[in-house]
N, C-alpha and C positions, 0 to 999 in steps of 0.2 A: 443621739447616736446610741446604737445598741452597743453595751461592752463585751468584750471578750474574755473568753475561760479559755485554761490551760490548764489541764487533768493532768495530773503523774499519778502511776499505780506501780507500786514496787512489786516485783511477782519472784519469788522463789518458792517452788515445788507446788503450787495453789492449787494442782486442777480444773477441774469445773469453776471452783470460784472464781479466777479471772474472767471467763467469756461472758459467767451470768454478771459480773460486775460493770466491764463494757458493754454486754446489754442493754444493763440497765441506763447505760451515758444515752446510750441510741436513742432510745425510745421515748427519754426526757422530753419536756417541754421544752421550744427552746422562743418561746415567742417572750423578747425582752434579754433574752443573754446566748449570742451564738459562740460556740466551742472551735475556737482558734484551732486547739490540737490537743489531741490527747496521746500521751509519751508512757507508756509501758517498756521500765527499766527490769529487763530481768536477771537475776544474780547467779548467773550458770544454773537457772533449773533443768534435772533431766528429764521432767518427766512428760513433756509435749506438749505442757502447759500453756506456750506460747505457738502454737502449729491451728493453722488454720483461721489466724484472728481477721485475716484479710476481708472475708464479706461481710464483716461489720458495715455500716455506713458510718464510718466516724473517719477524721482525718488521723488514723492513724499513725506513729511513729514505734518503731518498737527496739528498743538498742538491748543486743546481747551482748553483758561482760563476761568475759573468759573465765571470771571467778566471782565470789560473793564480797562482793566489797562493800554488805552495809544496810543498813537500811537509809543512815544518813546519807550516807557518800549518794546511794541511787536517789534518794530524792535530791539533794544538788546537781545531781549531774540530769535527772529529766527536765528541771525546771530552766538551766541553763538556756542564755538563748531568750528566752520567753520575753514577747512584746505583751501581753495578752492585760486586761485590767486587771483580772482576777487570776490568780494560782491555787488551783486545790487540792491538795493531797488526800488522796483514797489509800485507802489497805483492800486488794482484791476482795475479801471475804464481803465489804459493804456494799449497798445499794442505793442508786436513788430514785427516789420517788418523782413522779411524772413533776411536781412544782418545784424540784429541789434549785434547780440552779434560776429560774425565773426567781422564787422568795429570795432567796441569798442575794442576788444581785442586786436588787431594787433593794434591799436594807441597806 
């Protein structure tokens, strides 16, 4: 049975660096670990950060809170919920590499 990932990226005021982050989820490998959902918590950014993520191909989710509650609070509250094997927390600024979540999982 292939296991499942479940991505959270906590996002206040990032930019560019959120989309090239989910990008980078897209484009991943995914032969050996399919991505349940990936949950982009953003902490009242204003600056559009979160506008347009929709043609990703990813299952996205993306919850807007009315204010900054956190980086902990956002990462319990995307992972909430989660059936998935695996739970990965990202910081928008990182990326992964085309074998990232195939290597991780199989370890």
């Amino acid at each position: 049975m292939t296991p499942s990932v479940h991505i959270v990226v906590v996002n206040w005021n990032t930019g560019d660096y959120l989309r090239s982050c989910l990008s980078s989820i897209a484009s991943a490998d995914r032969d050996g670990a399919g991505i349940a959902r990936v949950t982009v918590v953003d902490n009242d950014s204003r600056d559009g950060s979160t506008d347009g993520l929709e043609d990703l191909r990813l299952p996205l989710q993306v919850v807007h809170n009315s204010h900054n509650v956190g980086f902990a609070a956002a990462c319990n509250q995307g992972a909430a919920g989660s059936t998935a094997d695996y739970l990965l927390f990202l910081n928008p600024d990182t990326r992964l590499f085309s074998d990232t979540l195939t290597l991780a999982t199989r370890f």
